[in-house]
C-alpha positions in Angstrom: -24.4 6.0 0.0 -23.1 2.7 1.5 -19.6 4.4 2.3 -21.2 7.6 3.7 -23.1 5.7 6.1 -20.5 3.5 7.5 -18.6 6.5 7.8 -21.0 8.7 9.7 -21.6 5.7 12.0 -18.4 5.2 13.0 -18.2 9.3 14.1 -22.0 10.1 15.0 -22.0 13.1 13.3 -24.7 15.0 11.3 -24.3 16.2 7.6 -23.5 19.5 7.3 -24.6 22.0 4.0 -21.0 21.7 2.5 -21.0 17.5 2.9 -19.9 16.0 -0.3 -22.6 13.0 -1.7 -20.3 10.0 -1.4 -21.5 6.9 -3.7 -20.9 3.7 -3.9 -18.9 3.0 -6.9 -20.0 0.6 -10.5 -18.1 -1.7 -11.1 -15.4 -0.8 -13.7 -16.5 3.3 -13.6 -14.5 5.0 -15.7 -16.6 7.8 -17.2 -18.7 10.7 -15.2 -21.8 12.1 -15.4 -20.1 15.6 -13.5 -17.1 16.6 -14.3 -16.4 16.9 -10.4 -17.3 13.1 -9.6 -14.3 11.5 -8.5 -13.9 7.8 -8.1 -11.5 6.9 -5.4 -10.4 3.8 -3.0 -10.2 4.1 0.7 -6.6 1.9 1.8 -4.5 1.3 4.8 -1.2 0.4 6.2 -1.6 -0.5 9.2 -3.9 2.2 9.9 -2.1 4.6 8.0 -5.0 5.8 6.1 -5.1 6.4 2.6 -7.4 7.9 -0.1 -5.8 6.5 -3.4 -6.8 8.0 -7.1 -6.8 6.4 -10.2 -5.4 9.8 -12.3 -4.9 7.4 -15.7 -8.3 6.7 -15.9 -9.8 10.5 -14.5 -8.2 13.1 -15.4 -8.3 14.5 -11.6 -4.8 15.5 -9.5 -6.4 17.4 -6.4 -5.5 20.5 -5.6 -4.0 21.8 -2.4 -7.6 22.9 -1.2 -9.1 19.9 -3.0 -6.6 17.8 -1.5 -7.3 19.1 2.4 -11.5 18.7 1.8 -10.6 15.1 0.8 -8.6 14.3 4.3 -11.0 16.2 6.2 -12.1 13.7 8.9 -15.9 15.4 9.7 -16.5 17.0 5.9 -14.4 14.8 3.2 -13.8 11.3 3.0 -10.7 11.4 6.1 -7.5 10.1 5.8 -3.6 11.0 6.6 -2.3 11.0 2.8 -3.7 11.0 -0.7 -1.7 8.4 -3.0 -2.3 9.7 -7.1 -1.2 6.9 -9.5 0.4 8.6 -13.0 1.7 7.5 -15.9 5.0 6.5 -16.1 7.2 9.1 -17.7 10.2 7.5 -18.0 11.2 4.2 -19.7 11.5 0.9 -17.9 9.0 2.4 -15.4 5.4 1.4 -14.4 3.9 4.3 -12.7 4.2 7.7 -11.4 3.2 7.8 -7.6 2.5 11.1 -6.0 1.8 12.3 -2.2 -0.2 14.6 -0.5 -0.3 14.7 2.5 -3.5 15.8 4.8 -2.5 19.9 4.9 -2.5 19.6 0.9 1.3 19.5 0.6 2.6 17.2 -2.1 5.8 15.1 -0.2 8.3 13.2 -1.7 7.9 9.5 0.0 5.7 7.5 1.9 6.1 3.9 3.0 3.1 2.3 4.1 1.4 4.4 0.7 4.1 2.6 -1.4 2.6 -0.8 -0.2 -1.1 0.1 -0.5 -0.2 1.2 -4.5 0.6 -1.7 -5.3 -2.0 -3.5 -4.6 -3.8 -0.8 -5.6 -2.9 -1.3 -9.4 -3.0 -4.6 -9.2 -6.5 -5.1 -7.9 -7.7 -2.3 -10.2 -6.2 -4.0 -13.4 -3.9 -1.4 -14.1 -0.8 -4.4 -14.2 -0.5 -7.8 -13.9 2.7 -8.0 -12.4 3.5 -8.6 -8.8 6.6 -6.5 -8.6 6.9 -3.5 -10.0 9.1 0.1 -11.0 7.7 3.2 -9.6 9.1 6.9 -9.7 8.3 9.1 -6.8 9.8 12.9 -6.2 12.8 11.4 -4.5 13.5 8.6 -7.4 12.5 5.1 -7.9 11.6 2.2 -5.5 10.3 -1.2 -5.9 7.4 -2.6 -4.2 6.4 -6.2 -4.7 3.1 -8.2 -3.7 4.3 -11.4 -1.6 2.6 -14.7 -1.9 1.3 -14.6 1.8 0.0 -11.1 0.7 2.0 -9.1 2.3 4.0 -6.3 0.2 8.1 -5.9 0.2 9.2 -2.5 -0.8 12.7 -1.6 -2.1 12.7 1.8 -0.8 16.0 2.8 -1.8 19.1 3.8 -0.1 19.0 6.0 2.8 20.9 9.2 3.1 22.7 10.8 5.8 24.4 14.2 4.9 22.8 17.4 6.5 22.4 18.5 2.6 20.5 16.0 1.6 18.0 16.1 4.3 17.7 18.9 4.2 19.3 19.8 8.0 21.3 22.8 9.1 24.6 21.4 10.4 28.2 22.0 10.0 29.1 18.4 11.1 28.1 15.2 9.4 27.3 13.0 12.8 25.5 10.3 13.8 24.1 11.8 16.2 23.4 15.8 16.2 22.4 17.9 19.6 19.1 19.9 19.2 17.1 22.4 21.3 13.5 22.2 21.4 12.2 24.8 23.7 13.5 24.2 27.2 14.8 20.6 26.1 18.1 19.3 24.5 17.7 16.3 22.5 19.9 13.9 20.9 18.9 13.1 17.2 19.7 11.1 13.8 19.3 12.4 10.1 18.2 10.3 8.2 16.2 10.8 4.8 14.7 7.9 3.2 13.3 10.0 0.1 11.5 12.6 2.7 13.7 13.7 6.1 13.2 12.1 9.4 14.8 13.5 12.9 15.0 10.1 15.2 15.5 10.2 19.0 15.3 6.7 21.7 13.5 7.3 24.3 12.9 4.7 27.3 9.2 4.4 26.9 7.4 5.0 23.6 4.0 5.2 25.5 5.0 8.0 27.4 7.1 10.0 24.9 5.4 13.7 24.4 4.7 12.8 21.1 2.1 15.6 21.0 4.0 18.0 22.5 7.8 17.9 20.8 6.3 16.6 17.6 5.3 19.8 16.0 8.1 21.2 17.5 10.6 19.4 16.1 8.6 18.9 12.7 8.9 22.8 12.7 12.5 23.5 13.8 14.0 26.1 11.8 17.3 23.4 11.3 14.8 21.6 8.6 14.0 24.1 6.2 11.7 21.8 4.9 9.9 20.4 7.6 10.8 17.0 9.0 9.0 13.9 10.2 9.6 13.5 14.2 10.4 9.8 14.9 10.5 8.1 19.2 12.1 4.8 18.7 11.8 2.5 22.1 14.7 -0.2 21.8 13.1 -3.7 22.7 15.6 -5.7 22.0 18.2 -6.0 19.3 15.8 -7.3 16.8 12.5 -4.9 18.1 11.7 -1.8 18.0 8.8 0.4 19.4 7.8 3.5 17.6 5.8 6.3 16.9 6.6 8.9 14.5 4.5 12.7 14.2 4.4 13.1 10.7 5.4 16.1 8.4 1.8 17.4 7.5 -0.7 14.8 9.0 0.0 14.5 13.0 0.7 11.3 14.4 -0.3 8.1 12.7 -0.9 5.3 13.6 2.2 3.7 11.6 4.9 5.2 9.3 6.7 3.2 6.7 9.4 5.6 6.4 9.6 6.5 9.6 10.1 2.5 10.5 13.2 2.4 8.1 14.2 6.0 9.6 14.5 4.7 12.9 15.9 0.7 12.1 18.5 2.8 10.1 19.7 5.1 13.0 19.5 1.9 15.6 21.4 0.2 13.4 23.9 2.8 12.9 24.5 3.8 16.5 25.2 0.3 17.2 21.9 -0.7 19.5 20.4 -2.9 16.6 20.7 -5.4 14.1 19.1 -6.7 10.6 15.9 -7.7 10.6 14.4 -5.8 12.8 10.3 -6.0 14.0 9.1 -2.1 14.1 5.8 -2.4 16.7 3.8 0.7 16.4 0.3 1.8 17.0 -1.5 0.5 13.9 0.7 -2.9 13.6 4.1 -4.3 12.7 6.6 -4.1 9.9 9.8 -5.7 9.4 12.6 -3.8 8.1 15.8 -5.3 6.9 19.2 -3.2 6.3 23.0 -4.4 5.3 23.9 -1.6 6.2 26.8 0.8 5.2 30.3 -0.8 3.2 33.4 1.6 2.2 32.1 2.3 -1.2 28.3 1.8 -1.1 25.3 1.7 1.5 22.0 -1.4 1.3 19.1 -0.4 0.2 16.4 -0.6 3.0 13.5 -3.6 2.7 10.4 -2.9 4.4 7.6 -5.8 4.1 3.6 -5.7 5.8 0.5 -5.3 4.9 -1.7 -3.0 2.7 -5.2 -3.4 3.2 -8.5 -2.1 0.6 -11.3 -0.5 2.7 -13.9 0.2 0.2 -14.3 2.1 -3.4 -16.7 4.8 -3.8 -17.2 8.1 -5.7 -17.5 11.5 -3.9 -18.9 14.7 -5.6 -16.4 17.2 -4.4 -18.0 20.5 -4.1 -17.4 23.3 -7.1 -15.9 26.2 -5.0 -12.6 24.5 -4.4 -10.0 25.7 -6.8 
């Protein structure tokens, strides 16, 4: 009950007939007196909050339904994603590491999840090693625990054709005009494993995140939804961002959405490698060599990943 209670301190609320019993975990609990007890950890990045499952030892992947109790902020546990590590199935890989996100949508990447599984695994005794190969929907990436704690992620190299955004366009541009109700808006395509729509705007505070977020998450030119990023150039080295997120809202920080925008900057000329990415929940830094004739960098984000607590939650039987 230890979790539970922190939790409904935090919010004030009162426990409702369909509240799940949240327990503090045993050490080492593998086995389950219900076959509906789920052990889980809570973990962010930078605020981007995390429920993470251990699905080698439980044989539990939640459901879409499942999935949305879980991330419910008043009846579940609350959090922006849910991070499932897998078995490996293919060779020369670690783990399998699946998404989904707070609406019950399984996505193909996320950033600041990719840091918090790996020290997820590692502090669970699932590996030993401090850098290690992980497949996601959108291929592999490579996140390594640094000395100082921190956690570098190889995630991959970022794409920029309309097709493989997804992103309805008959030109391959930097930049791409696009019409959000009454406005007209200057973006960049950029998929790092899940598709991101990037515009600058002068002052990130003020930016109607709220507002042009779920309409540009929702534009009919992404057929498959797209994570809305407002980058704030600081300098050539610093960014300011904040990104409304495909499925979950605006977060606090987005890993992706960090190397999204550091890409674009970088692209259209207004930044260059390293660059600090200042958000709501904290800092990253994202490094990018960007594009040669024959071949573009993979993108390097390093921060932190943070354990909150470990508990199990008894998730009620009439979610399918």
């Amino acid at each position: 009950m230890v979790a539970q209670t922190l939790q409904d301190a935090a919010t004030g609320r009162k426990r409702g007939l369909l509240t799940p019993q949240l327990r503090k975990a045993p050490a080492n609990a593998t086995a389950y007196a219900h076959p509906m007890d789920i052990r889980f950890t809570k973990m962010h990045g930078l605020g981007n909050d995390f429920i993470v499952l251990d699905a080698i030892h439980q044989d539990f992947v939640p459901t879409p339904a499942q999935a949305r109790f879980l991330a419910d902020r008043h009846f579940g546990v609350g959090c922006d994603q849910i991070l499932v590590v897998e078995r490996a199935t293919s060779p020369g890989v670690d783990f399998r590491y699946r998404i989904f996100n707070a609406d019950g949508g399984e996505v193909e990447q996320c950033g600041n999840g990719a840091r918090c599984f790996v020290r997820f695994v590692h502090e669970q005794g699932l590996t030993q090693k401090r850098e290690i190969r992980v497949e996601t929907q959108s291929g592999l990436i490579t996140p390594r625990l640094e000395a100082d704690g921190q956690v570098t992620v190889d995630m991959g190299v970022p794409r920029f054709r309309p097709a493989e955004i997804p992103f309805d366009s008959v030109t391959d541009s930097i930049l791409h005009p696009l019409t959000v109700g009454d406005a007209r808006i200057d973006i960049s395509v950029v998929s790092m494993g899940n598709p991101h729509a990037v515009q600058v705007v002068a002052d990130v505070a003020a930016a109607p995140v709220g507002q042009l977020g779920p309409l540009i998450e929702a534009h009919p030119r992404f057929p498959r939804r797209v994570n809305a990023g407002f980058m704030q150039i600081v300098d050539r080295h610093a960014i300011r961002l904040r990104v409304y997120e495909r499925g979950a809202g605006e977060t606090l920080a987005c890993g992706t959405g960090a190397c999204a925008a550091v890409v674009a900057g970088i692209r259209r000329g207004l930044l260059d490698s390293p660059v600090r990415v200042g958000m709501r929940g904290g800092e990253l830094s994202i490094a990018w060599n960007g594009e040669a004739a024959n071949s573009v960098a993979p993108v390097m984000m390093t921060g932190p990943a943070t354990s909150v607590f470990t508990a199990e939650i008894n998730l009620p039987s009439n979610l399918l």
